[in-house]
Predicted model as a PDB file, atoms N, CA, C, CB and O in Angstrom, pLDDT in the B-factor column:
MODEL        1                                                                  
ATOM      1  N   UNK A   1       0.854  -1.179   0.000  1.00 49.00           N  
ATOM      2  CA  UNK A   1       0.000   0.000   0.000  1.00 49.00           C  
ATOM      3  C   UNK A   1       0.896   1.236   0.000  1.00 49.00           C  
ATOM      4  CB  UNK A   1      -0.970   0.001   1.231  1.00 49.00           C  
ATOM      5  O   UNK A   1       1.966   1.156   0.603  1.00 49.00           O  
ATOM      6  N   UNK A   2       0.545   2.433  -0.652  1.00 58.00           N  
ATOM      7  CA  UNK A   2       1.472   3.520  -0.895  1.00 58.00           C  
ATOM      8  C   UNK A   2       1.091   4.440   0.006  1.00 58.00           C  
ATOM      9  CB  UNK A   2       1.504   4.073  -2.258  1.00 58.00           C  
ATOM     10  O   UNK A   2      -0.120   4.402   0.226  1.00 58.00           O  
ATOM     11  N   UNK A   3       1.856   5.485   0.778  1.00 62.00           N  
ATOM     12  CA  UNK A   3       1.845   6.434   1.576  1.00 62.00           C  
ATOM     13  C   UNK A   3       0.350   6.811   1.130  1.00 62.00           C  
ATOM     14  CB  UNK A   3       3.069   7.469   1.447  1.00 62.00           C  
ATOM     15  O   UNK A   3      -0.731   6.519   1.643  1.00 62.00           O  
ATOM     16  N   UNK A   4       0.643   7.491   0.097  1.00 59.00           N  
ATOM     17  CA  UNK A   4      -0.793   8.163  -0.194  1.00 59.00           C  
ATOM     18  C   UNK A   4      -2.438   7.638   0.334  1.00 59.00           C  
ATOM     19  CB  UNK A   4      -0.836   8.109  -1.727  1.00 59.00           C  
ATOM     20  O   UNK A   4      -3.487   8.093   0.790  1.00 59.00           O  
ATOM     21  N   UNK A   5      -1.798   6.366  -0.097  1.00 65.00           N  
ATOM     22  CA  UNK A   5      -3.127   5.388  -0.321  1.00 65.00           C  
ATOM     23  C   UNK A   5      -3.550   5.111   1.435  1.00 65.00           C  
ATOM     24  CB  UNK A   5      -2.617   3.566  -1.371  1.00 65.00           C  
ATOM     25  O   UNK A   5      -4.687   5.405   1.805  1.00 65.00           O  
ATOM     26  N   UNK A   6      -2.633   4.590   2.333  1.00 68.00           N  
ATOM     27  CA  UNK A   6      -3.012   4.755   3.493  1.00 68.00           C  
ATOM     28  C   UNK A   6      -3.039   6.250   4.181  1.00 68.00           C  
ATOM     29  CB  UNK A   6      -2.269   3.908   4.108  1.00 68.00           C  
ATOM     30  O   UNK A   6      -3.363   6.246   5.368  1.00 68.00           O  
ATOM     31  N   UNK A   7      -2.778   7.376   3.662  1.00 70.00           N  
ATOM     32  CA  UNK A   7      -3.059   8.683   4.216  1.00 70.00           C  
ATOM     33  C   UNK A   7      -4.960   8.710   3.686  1.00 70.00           C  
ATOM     34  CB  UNK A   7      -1.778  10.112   3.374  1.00 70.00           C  
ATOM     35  O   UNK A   7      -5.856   9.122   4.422  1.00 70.00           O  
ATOM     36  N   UNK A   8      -5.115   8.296   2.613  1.00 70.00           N  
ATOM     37  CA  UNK A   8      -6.609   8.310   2.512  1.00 70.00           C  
ATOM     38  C   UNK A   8      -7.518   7.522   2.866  1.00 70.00           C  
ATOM     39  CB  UNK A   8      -6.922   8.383   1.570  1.00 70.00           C  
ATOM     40  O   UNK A   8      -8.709   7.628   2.573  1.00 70.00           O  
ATOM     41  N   UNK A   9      -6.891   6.476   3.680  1.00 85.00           N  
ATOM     42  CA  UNK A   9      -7.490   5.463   4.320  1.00 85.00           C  
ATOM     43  C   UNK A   9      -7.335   6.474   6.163  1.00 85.00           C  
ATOM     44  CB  UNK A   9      -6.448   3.641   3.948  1.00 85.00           C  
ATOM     45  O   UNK A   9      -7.881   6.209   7.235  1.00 85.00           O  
ATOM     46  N   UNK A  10      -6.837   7.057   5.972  1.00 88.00           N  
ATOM     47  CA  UNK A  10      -6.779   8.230   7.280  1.00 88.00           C  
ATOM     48  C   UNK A  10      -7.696   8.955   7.307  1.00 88.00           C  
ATOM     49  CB  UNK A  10      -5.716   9.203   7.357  1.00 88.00           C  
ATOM     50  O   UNK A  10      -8.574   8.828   8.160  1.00 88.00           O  
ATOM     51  N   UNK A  11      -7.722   9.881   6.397  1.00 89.00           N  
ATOM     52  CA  UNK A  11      -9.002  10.540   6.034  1.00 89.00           C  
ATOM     53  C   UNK A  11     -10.390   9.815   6.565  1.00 89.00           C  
ATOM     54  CB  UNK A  11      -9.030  10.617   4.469  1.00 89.00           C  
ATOM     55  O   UNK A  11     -11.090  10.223   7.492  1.00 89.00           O  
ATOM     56  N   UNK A  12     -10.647   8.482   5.643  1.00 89.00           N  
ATOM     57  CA  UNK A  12     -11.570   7.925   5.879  1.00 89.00           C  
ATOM     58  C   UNK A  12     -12.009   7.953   7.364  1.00 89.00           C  
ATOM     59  CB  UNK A  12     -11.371   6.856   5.368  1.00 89.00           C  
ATOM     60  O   UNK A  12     -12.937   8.344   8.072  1.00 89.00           O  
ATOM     61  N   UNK A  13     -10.560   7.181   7.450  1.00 91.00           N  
ATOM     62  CA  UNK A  13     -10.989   6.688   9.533  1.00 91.00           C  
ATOM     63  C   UNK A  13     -11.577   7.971  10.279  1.00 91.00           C  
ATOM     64  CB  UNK A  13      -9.142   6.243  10.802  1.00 91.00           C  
ATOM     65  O   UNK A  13     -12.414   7.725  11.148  1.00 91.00           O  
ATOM     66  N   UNK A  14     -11.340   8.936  10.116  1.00 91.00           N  
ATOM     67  CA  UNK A  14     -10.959  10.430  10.541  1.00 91.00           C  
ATOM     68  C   UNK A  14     -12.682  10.808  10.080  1.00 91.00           C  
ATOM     69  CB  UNK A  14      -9.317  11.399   9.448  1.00 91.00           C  
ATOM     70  O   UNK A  14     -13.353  11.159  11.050  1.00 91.00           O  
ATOM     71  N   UNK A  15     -13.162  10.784   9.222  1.00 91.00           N  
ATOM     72  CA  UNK A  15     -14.286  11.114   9.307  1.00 91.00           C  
ATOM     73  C   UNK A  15     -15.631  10.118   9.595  1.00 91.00           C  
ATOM     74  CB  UNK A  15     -14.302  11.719   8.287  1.00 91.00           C  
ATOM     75  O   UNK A  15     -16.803  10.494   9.596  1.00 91.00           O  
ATOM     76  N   UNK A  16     -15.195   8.917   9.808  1.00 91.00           N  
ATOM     77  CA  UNK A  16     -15.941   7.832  10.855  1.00 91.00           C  
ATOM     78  C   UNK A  16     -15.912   8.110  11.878  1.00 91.00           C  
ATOM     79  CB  UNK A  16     -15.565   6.603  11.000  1.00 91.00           C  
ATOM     80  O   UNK A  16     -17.022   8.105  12.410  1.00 91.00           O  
ATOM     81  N   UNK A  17     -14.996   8.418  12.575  1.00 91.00           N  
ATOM     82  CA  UNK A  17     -15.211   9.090  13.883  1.00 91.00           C  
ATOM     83  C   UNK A  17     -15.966  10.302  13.938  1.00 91.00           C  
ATOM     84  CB  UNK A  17     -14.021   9.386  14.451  1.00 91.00           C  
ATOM     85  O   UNK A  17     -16.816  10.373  14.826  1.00 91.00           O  
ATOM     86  N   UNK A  18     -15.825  11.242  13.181  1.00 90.00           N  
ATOM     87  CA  UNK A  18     -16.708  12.522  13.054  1.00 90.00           C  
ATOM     88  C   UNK A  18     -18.671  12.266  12.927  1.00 90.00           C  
ATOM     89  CB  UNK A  18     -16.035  13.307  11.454  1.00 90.00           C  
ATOM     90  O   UNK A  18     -19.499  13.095  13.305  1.00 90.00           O  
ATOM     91  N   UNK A  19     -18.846  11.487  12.568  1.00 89.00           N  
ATOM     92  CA  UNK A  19     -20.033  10.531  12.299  1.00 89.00           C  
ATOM     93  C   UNK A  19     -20.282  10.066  13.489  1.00 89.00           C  
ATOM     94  CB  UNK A  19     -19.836   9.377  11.321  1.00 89.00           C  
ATOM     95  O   UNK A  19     -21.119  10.562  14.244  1.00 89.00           O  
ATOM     96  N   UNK A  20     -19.759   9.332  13.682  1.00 90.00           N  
ATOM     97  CA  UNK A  20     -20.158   8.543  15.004  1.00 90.00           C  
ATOM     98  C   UNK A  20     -20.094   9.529  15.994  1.00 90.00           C  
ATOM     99  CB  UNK A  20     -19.207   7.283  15.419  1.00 90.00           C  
ATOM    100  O   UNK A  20     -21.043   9.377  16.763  1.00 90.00           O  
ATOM    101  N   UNK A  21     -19.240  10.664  16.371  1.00 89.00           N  
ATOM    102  CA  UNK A  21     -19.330  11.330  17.769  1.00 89.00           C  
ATOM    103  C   UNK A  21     -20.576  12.063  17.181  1.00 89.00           C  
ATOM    104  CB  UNK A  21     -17.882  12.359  18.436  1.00 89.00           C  
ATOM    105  O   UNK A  21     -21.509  12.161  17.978  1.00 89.00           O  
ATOM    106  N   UNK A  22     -20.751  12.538  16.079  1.00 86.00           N  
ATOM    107  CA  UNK A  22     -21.812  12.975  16.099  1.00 86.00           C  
ATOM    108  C   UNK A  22     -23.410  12.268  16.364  1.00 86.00           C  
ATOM    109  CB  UNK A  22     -21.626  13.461  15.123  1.00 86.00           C  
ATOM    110  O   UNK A  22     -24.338  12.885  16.886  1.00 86.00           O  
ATOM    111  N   UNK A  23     -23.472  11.009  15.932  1.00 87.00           N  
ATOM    112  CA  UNK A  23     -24.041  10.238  16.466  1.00 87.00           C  
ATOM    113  C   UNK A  23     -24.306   9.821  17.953  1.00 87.00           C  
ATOM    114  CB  UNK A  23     -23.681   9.614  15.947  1.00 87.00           C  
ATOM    115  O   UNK A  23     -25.353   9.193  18.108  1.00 87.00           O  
ATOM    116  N   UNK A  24     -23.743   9.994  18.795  1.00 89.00           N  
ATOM    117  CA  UNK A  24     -23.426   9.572  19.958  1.00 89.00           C  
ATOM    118  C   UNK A  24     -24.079  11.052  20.988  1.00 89.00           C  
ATOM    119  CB  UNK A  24     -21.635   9.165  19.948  1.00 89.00           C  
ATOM    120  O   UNK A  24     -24.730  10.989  22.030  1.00 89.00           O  
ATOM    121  N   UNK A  25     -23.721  12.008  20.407  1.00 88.00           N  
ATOM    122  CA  UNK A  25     -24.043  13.120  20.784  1.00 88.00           C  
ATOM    123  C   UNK A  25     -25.359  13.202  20.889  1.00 88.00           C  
ATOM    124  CB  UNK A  25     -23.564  13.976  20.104  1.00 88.00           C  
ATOM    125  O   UNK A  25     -25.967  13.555  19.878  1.00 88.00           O  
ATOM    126  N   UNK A  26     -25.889  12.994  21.744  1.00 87.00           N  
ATOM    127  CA  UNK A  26     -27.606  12.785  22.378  1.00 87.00           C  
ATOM    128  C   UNK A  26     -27.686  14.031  23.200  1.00 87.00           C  
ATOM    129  CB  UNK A  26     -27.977  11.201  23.550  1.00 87.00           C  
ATOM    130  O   UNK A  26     -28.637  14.682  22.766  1.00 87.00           O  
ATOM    131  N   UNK A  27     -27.147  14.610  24.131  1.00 87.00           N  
ATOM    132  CA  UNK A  27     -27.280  14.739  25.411  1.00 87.00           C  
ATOM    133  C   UNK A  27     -28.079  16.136  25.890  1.00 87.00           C  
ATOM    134  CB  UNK A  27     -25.918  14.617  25.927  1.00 87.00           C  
ATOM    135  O   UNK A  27     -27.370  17.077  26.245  1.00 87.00           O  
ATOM    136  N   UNK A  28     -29.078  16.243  25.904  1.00 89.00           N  
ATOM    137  CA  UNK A  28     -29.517  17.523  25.781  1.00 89.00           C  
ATOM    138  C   UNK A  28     -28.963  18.528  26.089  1.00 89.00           C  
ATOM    139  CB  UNK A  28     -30.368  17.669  26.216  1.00 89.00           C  
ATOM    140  O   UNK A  28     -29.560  19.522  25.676  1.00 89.00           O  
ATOM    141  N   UNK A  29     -27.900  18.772  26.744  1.00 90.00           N  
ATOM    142  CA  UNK A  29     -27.116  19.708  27.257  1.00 90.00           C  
ATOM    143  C   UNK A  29     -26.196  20.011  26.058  1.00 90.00           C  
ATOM    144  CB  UNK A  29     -26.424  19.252  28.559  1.00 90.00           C  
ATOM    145  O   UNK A  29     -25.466  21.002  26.058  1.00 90.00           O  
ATOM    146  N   UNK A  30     -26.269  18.761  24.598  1.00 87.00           N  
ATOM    147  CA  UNK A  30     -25.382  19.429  24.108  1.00 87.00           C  
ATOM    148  C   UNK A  30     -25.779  20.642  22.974  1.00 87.00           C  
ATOM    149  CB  UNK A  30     -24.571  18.453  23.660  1.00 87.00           C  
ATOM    150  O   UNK A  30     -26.961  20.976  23.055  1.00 87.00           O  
ATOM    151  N   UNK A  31     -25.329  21.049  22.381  1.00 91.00           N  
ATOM    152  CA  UNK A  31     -25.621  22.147  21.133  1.00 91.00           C  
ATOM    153  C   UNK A  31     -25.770  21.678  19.941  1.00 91.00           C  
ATOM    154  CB  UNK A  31     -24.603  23.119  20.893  1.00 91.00           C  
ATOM    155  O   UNK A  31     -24.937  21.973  19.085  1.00 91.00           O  
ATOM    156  N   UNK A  32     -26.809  20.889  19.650  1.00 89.00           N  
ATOM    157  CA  UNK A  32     -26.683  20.352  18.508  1.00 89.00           C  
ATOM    158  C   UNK A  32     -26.123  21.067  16.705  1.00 89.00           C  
ATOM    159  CB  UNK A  32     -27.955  19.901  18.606  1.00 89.00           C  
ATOM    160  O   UNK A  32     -25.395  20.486  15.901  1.00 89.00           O  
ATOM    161  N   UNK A  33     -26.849  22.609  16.527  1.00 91.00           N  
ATOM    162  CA  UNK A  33     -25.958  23.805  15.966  1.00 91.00           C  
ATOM    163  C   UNK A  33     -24.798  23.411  15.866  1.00 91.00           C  
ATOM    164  CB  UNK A  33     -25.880  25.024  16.714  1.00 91.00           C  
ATOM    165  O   UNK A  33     -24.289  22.673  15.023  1.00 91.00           O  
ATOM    166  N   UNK A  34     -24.279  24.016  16.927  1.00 92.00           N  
ATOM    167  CA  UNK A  34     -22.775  24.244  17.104  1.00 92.00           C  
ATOM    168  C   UNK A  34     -22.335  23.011  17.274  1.00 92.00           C  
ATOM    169  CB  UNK A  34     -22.309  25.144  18.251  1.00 92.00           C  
ATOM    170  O   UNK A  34     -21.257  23.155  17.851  1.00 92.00           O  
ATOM    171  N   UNK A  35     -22.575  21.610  17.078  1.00 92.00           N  
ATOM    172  CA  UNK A  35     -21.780  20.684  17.082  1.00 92.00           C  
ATOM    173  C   UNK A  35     -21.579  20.155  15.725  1.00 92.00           C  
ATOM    174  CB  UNK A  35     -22.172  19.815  17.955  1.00 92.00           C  
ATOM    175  O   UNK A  35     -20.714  19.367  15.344  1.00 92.00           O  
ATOM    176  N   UNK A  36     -22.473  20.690  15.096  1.00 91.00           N  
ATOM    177  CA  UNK A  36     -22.531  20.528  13.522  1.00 91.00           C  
ATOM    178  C   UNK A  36     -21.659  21.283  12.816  1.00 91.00           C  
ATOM    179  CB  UNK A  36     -23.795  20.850  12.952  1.00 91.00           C  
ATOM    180  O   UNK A  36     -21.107  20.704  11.881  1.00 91.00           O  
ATOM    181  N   UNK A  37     -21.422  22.256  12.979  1.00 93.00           N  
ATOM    182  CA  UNK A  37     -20.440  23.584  12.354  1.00 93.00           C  
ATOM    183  C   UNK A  37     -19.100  23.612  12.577  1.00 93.00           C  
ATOM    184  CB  UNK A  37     -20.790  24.939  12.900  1.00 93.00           C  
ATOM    185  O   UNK A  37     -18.147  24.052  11.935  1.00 93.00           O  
ATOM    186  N   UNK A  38     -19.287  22.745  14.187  1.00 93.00           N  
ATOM    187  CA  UNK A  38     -17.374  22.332  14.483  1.00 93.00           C  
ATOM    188  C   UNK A  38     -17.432  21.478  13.629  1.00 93.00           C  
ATOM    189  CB  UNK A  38     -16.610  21.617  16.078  1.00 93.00           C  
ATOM    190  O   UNK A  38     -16.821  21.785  12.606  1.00 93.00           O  
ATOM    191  N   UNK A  39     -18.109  20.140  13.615  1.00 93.00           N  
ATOM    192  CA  UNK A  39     -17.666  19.076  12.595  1.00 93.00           C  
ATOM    193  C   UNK A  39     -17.947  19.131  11.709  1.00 93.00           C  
ATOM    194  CB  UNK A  39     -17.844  18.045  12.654  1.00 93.00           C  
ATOM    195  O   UNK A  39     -18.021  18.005  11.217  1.00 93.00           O  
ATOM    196  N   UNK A  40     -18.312  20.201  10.784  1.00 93.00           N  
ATOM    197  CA  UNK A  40     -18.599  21.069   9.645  1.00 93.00           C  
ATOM    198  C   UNK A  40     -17.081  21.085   9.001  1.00 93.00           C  
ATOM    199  CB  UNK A  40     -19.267  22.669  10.117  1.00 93.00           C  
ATOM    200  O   UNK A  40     -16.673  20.658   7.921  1.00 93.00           O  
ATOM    201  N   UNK A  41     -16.352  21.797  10.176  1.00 95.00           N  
ATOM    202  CA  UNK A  41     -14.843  22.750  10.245  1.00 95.00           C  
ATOM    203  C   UNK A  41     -14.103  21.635   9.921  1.00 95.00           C  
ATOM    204  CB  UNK A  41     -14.251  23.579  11.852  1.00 95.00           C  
ATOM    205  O   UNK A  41     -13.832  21.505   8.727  1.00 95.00           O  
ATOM    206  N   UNK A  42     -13.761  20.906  10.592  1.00 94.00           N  
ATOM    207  CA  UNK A  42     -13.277  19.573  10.577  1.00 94.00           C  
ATOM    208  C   UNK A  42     -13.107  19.017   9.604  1.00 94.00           C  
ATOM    209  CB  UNK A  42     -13.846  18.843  11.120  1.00 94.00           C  
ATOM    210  O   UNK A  42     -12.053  18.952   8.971  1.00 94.00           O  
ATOM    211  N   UNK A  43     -14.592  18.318   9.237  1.00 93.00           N  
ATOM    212  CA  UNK A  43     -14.704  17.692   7.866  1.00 93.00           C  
ATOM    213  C   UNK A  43     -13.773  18.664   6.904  1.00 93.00           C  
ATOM    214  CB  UNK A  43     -16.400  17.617   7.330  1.00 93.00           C  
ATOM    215  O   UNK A  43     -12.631  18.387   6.540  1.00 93.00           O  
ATOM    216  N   UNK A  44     -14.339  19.586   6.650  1.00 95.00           N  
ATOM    217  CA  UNK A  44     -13.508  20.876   5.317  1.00 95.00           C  
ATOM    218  C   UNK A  44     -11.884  20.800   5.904  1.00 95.00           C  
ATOM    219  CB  UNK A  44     -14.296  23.195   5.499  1.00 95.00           C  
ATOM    220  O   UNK A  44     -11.063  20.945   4.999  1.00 95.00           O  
ATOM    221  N   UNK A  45     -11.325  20.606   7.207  1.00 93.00           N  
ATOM    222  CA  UNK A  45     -10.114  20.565   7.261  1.00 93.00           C  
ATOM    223  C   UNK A  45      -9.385  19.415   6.400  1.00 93.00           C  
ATOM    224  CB  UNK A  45      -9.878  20.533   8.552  1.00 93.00           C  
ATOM    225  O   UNK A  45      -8.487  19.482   5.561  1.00 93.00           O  
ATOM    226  N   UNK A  46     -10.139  18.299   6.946  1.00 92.00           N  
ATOM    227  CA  UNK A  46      -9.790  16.828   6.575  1.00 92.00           C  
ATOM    228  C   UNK A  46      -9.995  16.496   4.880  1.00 92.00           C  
ATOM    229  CB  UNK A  46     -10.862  15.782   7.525  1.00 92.00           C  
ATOM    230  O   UNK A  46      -9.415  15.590   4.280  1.00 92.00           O  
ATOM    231  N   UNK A  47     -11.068  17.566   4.223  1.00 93.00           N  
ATOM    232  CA  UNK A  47     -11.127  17.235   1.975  1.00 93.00           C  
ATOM    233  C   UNK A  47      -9.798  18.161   2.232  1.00 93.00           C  
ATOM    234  CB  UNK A  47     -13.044  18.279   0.334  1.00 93.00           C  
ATOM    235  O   UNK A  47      -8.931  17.316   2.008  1.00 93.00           O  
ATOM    236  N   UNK A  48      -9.163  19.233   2.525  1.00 94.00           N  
ATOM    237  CA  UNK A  48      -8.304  19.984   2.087  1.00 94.00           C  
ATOM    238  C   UNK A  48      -7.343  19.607   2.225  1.00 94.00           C  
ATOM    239  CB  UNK A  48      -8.299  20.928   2.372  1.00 94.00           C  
ATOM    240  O   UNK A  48      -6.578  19.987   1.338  1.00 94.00           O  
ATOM    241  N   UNK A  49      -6.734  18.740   3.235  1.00 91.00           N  
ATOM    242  CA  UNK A  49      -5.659  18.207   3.577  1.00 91.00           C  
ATOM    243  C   UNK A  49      -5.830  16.553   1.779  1.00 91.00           C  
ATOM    244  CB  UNK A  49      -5.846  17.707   5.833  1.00 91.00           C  
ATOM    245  O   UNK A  49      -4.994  16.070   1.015  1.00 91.00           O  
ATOM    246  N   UNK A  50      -6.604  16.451   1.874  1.00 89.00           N  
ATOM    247  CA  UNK A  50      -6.646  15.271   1.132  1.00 89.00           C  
ATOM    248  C   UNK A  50      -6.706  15.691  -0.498  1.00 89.00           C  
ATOM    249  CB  UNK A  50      -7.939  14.388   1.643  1.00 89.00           C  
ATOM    250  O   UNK A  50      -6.536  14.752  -1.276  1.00 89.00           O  
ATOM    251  N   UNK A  51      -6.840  16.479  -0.842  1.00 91.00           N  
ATOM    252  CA  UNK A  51      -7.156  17.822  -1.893  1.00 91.00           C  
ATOM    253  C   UNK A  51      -5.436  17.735  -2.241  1.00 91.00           C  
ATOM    254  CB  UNK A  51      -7.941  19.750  -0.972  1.00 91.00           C  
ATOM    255  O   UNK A  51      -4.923  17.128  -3.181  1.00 91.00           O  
ATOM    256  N   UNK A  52      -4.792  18.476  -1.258  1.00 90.00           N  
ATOM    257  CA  UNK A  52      -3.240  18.963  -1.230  1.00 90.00           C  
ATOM    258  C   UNK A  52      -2.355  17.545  -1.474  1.00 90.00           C  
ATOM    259  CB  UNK A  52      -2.790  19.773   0.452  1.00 90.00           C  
ATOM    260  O   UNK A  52      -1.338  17.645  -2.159  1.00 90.00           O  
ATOM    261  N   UNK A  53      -2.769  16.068  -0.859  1.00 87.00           N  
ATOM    262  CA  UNK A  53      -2.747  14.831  -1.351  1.00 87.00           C  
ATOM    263  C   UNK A  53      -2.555  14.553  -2.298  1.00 87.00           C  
ATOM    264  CB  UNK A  53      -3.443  14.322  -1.253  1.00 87.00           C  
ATOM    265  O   UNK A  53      -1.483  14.222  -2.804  1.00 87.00           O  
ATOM    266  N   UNK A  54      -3.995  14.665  -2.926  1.00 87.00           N  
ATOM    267  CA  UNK A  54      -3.559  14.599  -3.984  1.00 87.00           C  
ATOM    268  C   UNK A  54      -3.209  15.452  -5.517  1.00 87.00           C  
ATOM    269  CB  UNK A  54      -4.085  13.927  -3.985  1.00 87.00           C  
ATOM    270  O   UNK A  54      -3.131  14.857  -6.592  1.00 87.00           O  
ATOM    271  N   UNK A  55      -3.083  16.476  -5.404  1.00 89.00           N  
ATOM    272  CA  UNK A  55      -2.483  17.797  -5.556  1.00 89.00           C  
ATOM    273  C   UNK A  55      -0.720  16.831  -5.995  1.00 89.00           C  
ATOM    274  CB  UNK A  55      -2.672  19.072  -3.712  1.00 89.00           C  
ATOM    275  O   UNK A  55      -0.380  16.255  -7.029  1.00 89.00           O  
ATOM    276  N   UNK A  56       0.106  17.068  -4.516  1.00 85.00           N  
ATOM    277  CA  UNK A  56       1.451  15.741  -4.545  1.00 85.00           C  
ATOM    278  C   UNK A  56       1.535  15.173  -5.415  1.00 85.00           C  
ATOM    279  CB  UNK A  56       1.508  14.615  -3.711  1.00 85.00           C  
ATOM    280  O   UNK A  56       2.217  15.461  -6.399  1.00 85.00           O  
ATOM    281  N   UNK A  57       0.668  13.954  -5.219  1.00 82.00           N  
ATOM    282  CA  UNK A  57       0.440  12.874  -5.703  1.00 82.00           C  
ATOM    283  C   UNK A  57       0.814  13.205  -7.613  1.00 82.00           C  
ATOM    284  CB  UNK A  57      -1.188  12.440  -5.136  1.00 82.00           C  
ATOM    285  O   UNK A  57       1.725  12.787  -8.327  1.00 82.00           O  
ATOM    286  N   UNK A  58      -0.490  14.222  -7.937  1.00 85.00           N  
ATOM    287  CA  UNK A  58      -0.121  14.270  -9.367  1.00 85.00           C  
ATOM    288  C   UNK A  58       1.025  15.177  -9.958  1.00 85.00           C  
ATOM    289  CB  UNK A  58      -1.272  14.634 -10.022  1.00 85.00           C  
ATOM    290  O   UNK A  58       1.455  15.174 -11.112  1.00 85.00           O  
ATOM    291  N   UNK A  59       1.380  15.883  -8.988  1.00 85.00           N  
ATOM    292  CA  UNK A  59       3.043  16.578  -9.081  1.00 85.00           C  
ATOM    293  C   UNK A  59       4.075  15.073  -9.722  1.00 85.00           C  
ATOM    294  CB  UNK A  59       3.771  17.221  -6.910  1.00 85.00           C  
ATOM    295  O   UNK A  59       4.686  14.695 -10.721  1.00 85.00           O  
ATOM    296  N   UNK A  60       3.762  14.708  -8.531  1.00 74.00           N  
ATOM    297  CA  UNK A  60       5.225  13.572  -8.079  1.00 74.00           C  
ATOM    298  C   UNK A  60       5.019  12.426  -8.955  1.00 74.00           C  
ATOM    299  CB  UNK A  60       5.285  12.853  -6.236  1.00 74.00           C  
ATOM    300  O   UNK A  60       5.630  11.413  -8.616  1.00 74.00           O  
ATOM    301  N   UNK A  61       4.158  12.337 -10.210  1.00 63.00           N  
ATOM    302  CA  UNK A  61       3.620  11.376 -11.408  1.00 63.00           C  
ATOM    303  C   UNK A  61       4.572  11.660 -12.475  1.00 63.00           C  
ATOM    304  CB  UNK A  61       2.004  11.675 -11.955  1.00 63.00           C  
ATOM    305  O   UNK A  61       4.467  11.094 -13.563  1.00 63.00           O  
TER     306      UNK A  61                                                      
ENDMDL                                                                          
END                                                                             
């Protein structure tokens, strides 16, 4: 498996967790809004990083 290929298997993992805490997130105390918009942030961190990936990727071809 190539760097790349398990950095996007990172990604993946990385936004399964974002899913699931969001899932998990019941608690009336929490902010449902604002828990969406952080993992809004997140998500858009995690395509851009993977974007710049593969960005590399077709440089280094």
């Amino acid at each position: 498996m190539s760097n790349s290929q398990s950095n996007l298997d990172l990604h993946l993992t990385a936004r399964g967790y974002l899913i699931d805490f969001l899932a998990t997130s019941t608690a009336p105390s929490v902010d449902q809004n604002e828990l969406r918009e952080i993992l809004l942030f997140l998500n858009n961190l995690i395509t851009f990083d993977e974007i710049n990936l593969i960005k590399e990727d077709v440089k280094g071809v």
